[in-house]
Steps between C-alpha positions, in 0.01 A plus 500: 500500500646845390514776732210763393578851415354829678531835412440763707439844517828728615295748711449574849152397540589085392815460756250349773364272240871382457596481821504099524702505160749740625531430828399118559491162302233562241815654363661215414174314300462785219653627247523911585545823295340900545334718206264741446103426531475474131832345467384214727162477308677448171746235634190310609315521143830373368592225705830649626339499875254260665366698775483892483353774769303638135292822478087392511526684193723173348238268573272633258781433219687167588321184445512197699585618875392443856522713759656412833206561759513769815771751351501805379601836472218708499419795718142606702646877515733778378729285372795733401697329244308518238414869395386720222729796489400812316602892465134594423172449655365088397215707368758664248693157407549421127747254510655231724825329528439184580787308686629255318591258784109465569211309334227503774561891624490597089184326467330633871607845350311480154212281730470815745541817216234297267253427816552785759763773384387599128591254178706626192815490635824457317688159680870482406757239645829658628783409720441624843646826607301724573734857312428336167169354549337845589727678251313307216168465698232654753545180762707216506435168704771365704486157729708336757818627660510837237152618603622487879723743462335766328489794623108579521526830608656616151221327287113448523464090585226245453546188710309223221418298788329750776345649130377128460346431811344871519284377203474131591501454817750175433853423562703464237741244422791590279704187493504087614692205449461293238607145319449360138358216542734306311762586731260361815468146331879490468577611903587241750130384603609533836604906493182609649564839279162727646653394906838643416420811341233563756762401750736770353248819518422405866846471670602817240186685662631416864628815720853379503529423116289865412827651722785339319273618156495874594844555645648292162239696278474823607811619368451391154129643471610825683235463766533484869495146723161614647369564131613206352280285771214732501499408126531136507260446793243787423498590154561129325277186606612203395193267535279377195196498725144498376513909491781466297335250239222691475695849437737279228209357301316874532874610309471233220143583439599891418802417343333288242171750454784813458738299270734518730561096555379234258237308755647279779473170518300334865810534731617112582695429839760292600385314873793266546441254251174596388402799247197710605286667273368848657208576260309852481 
C-alpha cells in the first residue's frame, strides 16, 4: 500500500489542522507538501495529491471526491481574512481584482455583488497585492495571511463572510478536506483516514498547541500573539456541523443560479470505511 498524498494550504488559519502531521505520527503515514488554495485544488483534479484542504468552491469542479466528515474552515462571524478592499464607496465599484489564489472567495464575491451589492461588475483575476490591484481597479479581494495584514484604516473593507451572514443568516464554509475516491480504495483499509484528520484539528485546537501557533506565527503574519489566537479561536470554526452544511449547500445553490459555479454535486462523506451521502 502506497503512502497517500496531502496537500495543504500554507496559511495561518490550517496549522491546527496540521498539527498531528507536524508535530506527531500521522506525519510519518502521508505523503506532505504546502500550496496555495487553488494550487491544492488543481493538484487534486490532476492526481498529483490524494487528499487536499480544497476551497468549497473546488468541489463544484472536480469529479469523483469525498469529503472527510466534521472539518472545516468556515467562520460564524467577522472573519478577517478574507476582505474586499476598495478606494471608493462599494456603491461606486466598477471593477474587482479578484485574487488569484482563491476559488470559493471569487465566487462568494460575484454571489454577494449579483444578490445583495448591485450586479454588472467587471471581475478580473490578479496576483494579490493590494498597490497594483487598486491601481487597475475600484476593489481588490485578498484571502489568507495577505488580507491580515492590511492596513484597514487606509482603505474602505468588506469582510465576504460577516457580508454573508448579514444577508443569510448562515455560516459560511470556505474550505474542507477532501479525497478522490480512487485514492481511498488504494489506502491501507486499516488507516481510519476521517479519525486522524479529526484527531489532528482537535489536539491543533487545544490551548497549548493554539500557543506554540501564535508565538511561531505571529511574526510572519505581522500580528500580535494575542491576535493570532483571537483569530484562530474566534474568527475561524473548524467544525462541519449541521449549520455549516446548511450555509455550504445555501453557497452552491447561488453559485450555480449566478453562474458563478457549475452546480455541485450531493456532498459524499468519508465515515471510516464507509462513504456517506449528505443529500439536500
Amino acid at each position: 500500500m502506497r503512502l497517500l498524498r496531502i496537500s495543504a494550504i500554507s496559511y495561518l488559519n490550517t496549522a491546527p489542522l496540521m498539527w498531528d502531521f507536524e508535530h506527531a505520527k500521522a506525519g510519518t503515514q502521508f505523503e506532505i507538501s504546502y500550496t496555495l488554495p487553488s494550487a491544492c485544488a488543481r493538484a487534486l483534479a490532476e492526481g498529483t495529491a490524494d487528499i487536499g484542504i480544497i476551497p468549497a468552491a473546488a468541489y463544484a469542479q472536480i469529479p469523483g471526491l469525498q469529503v472527510l466528515p466534521e472539518i472545516a474552515i468556515a467562520s460564524r462571524r467577522a472573519v478577517q481574512s478574507i476582505l474586499l478592499v476598495s478606494k471608493v464607496p462599494i456603491t461606486q465599484v466598477h471593477t474587482v481584482a479578484l485574487d488569484t489564489s482563491s476559488m470559493t472567495s471569487a465566487a462568494l464575491t460575484r454571489i454577494l455583488f449579483e444578490k445583495w451589492l448591485g450586479g454588472g461588475r467587471g471581475f478580473f483575476p490578479m496576483e494579490p497585492n493590494v498597490e497594483k490591484m487598486l491601481a487597475e481597479h475600484d476593489a481588490g479581494l485578498l484571502i489568507g495571511d495577505p488580507a491580515l495584514r492590511i492596513d484597514r484604516s487606509r482603505y474602505q473593507t468588506l469582510d465576504l463572510a460577516e457580508e454573508w451572514i448579514r444577508y443569510t443568516g448562515k455560516p459560511f464554509v470556505f474550505a474542507f478536506w477532501a479525497i478522490r475516491g480512487a485514492a481511498l480504495r488504494e489506502a491501507d483499509p486499516l488507516l481510519d483516514v476521517a479519525a486522524i484528520f479529526r484527531d489532528s484539528r482537535d489536539h491543533g485546537l487545544e490551548p497549548s498547541s493554539v500557543n506554540q501557533i501564535a508565538r511561531e506565527w505571529a511574526p510572519r503574519v505581522g500580528l500580535s500573539e494575542p491576535d493570532v489566537r483571537a483569530y484562530l479561536t474566534e474568527n475561524i470554526y473548524y467544525q462541519l456541523d449541521a449549520d455549516c452544511l446548511e450555509g455550504l449547500q445555501l453557497f452552491y445553490r447561488y453559485a450555480a443560479e449566478t453562474g458563478a459555479l457549475p452546480a455541485a454535486p450531493e456532498l459524499r462523506f468519508v465515515e471510516a470505511t464507509r462513504e456517506v451521502v449528505f443529500r439536500r
